[in-house]
C-alpha positions in Angstrom: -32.2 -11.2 -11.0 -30.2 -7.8 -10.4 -33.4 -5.5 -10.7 -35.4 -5.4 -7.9 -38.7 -3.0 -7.1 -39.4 -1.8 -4.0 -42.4 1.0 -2.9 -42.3 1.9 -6.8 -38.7 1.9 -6.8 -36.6 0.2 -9.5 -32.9 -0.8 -8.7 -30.0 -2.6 -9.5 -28.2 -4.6 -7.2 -24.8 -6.5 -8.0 -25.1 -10.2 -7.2 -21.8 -11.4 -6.3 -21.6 -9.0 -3.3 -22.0 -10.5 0.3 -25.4 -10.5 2.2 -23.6 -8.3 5.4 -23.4 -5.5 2.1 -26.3 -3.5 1.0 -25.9 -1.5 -2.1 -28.1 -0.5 -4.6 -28.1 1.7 -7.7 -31.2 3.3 -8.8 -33.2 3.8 -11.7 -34.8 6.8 -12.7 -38.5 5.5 -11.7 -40.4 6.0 -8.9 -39.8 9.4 -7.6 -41.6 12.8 -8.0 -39.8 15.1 -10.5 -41.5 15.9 -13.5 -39.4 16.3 -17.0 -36.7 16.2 -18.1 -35.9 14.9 -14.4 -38.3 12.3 -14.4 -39.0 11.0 -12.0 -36.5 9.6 -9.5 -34.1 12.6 -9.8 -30.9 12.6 -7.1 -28.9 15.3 -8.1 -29.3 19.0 -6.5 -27.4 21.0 -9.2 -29.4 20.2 -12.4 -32.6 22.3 -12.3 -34.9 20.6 -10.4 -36.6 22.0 -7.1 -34.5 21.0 -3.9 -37.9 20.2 -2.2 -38.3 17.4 -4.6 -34.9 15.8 -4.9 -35.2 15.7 -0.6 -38.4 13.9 -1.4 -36.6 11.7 -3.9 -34.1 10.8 -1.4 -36.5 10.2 1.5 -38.2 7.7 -0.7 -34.6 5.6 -1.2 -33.4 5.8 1.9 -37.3 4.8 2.8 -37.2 2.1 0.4 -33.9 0.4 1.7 -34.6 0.5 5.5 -32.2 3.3 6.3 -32.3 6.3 8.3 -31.8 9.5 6.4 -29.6 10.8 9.1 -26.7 8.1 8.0 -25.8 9.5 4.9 -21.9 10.6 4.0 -22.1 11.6 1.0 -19.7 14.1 -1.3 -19.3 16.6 -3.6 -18.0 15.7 -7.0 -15.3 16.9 -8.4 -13.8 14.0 -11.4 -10.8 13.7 -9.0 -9.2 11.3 -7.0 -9.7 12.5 -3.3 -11.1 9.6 -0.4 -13.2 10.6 2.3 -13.1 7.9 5.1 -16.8 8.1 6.2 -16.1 7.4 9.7 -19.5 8.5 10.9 -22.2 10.1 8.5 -21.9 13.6 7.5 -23.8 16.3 9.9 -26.9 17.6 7.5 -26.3 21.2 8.7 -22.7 21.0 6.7 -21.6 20.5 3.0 -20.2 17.8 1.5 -17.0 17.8 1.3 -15.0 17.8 -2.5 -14.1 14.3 -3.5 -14.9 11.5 -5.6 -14.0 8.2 -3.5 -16.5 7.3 0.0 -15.0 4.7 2.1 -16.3 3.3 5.5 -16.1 0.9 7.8 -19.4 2.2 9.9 -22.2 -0.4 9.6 -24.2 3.4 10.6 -22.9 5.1 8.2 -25.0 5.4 4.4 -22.6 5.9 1.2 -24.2 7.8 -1.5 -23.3 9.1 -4.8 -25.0 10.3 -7.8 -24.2 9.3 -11.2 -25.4 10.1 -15.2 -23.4 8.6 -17.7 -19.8 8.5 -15.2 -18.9 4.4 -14.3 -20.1 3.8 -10.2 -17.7 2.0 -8.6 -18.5 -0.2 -5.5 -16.3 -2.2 -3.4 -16.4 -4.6 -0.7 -14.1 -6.1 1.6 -16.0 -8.6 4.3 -12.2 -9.8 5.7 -12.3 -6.2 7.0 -15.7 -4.9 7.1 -15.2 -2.3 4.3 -17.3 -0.8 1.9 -16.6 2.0 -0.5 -18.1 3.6 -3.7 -16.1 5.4 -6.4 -17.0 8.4 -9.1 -15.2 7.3 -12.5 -15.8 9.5 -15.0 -13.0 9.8 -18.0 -11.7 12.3 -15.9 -10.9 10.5 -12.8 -10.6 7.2 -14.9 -7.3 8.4 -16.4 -6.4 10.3 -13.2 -6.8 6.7 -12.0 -9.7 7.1 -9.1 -10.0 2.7 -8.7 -6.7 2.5 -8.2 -6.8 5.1 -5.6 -9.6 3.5 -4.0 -7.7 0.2 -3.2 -4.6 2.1 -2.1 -7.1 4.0 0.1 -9.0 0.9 1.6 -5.3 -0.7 1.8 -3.7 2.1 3.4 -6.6 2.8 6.0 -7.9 -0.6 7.0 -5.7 -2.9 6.1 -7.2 -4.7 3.3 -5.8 -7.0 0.7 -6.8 -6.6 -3.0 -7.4 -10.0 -3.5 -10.1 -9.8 -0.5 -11.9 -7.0 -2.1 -14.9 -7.0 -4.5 -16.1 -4.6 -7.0 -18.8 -3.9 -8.7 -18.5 -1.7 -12.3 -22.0 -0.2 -12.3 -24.0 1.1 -15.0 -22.5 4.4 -17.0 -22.2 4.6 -21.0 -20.6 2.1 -22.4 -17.9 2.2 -25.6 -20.6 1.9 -28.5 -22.1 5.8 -27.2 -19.0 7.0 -25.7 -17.0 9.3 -28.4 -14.3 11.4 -27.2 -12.1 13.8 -28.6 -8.2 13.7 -29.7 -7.2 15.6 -25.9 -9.0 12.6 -24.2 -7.5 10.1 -26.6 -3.6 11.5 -25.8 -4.5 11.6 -22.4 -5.2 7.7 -22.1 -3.2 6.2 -24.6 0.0 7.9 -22.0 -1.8 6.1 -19.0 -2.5 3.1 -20.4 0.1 2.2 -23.4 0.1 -0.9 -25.2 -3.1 -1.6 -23.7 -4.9 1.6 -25.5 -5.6 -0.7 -27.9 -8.5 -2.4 -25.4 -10.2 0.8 -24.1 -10.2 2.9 -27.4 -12.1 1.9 -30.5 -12.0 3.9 -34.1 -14.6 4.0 -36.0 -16.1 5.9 -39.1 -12.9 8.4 -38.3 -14.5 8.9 -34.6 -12.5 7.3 -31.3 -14.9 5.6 -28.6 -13.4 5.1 -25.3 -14.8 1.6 -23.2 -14.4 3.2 -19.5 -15.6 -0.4 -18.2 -12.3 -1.7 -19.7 -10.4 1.4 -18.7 -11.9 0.5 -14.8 -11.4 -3.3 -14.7 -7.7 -2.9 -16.4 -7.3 -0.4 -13.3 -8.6 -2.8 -10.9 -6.9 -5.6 -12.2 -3.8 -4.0 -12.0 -4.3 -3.3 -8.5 -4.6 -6.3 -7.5 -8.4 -6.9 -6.9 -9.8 -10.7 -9.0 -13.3 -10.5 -8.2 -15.0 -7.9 -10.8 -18.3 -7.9 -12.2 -19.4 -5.5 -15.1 -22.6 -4.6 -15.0 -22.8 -4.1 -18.9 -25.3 -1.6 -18.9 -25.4 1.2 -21.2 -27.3 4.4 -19.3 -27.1 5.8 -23.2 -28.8 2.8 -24.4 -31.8 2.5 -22.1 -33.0 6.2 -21.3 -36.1 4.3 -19.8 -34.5 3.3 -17.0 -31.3 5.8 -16.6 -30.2 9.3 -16.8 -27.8 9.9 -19.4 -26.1 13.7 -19.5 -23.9 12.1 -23.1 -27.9 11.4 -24.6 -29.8 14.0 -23.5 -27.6 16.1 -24.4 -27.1 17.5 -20.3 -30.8 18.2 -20.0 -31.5 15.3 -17.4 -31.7 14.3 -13.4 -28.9 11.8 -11.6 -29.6 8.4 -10.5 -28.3 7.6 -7.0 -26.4 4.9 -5.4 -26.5 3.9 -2.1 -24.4 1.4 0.0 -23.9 0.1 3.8 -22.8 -2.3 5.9 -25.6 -4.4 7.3 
């Protein structure tokens, strides 16, 4: 099953990814922030009180067996900018701007937060590489997976055909309507393919940013990709969602490391 529960925790876990891989994404249960944050809340710029989002991550890093110390984690940005995580990020400094984390560092611990945008995770066990990915429709059509291939190519060699990835759960097409600036913007990126990421209905255009990912993906190269088909719009009882709560809500965390 790809839901496990762990010291109250809730989290999804991809199940075609290798047992040297930890990764996990989390739901919103089992944490310590009242509403609208409730309860696992991971992101520091939405309202809630620092003390409790520290508390929050304690408990995943807690839950998963990892030392707090080994995070690397970023600040995002909806770009397409890599930090290689070649060690974990001193607490005493800030994140740096970016919306790609790659390592090859079994003691270094990814993390990214998420609510509503598509996590992206990616393996490589040829050459010990793990990564995570923010795709929002922002990066999507700035092209952030493709970027994180040519980033895991460039740096440590890999091939796309050794890598696995993971399309995590985001909103998916059916909640997803956008406007006519996002519309132009991805029917020049993607062309005749428009036709499988944007859907019109009742005079409204709904873009599918797990289709806009894997087309990405594909196109770079990497076969193994599993979709985790879940809608965070669909299923407020286990994720944030900025697009249905209308921006009053917490983010949900993602954590990943070499093991």
């Amino acid at each position: 099953m790809p839901f496990h529960e762990k010291n109250d925790l809730r989290y999804y876990s991809f199940d075609f990814f290798s047992n040297t891989v930890m990764q996990a994404v989390f739901t919103r249960h089992g944490g310590v922030s009242p509403a609208p944050w409730q309860s696992l809340n991971l992101g520091g710029s939405v309202g809630d009180e620092p003390g409790r989002v520290a508390e929050n991550r304690l408990c995943i890093f807690d839950a998963l067996g990892r030392d707090r110390a080994s995070i690397h984690d970023v600040w995002l940005v909806h770009g397409t900018d890599i930090v290689y995580a070649d060690a974990p990020r001193p607490l005493e400094h800030h994140p740096e701007r970016a919306d790609i984390l790659l390592t090859n560092n079994p003691e270094v611990s990814l993390f990214m937060r998420f609510a509503d945008c598509v996590p992206l995770l990616f393996h490589d066990s040829k050459k010990n590489v793990i990564g995570i990915a923010h795709a929002g429709w922002m990066g999507t059509v700035k092209g952030v997976a493709e970027k994180a291939v040519e980033g895991m190519r460039s740096r440590y060699g890999s091939k796309p055909e050794d890598i696995v990835a993971g399309i995590g759960p985001s909103i998916g097409g059916d909640h997803y309507e956008v406007g006519e600036d996002v519309v132009s913007q991805f029917r020049e990126k993607y062309g005749r393919d428009e036709e499988r990421i944007l859907q019109s209905r009742n005079g409204s255009t709904y873009l599918d940013l797990w289709a806009a990912n894997l087309l990405q993906l594909r196109n770079a190269g990497v076969e193994q990709v599993q979709i985790s088909g879940i809608c965070t719009a669909c299923h407020l009882e286990d994720w944030f969602s900025h697009r249905a709560e209308k921006g009053k809500t917490g983010r949900f965390g993602v954590l990943m490391a070499l093991v």
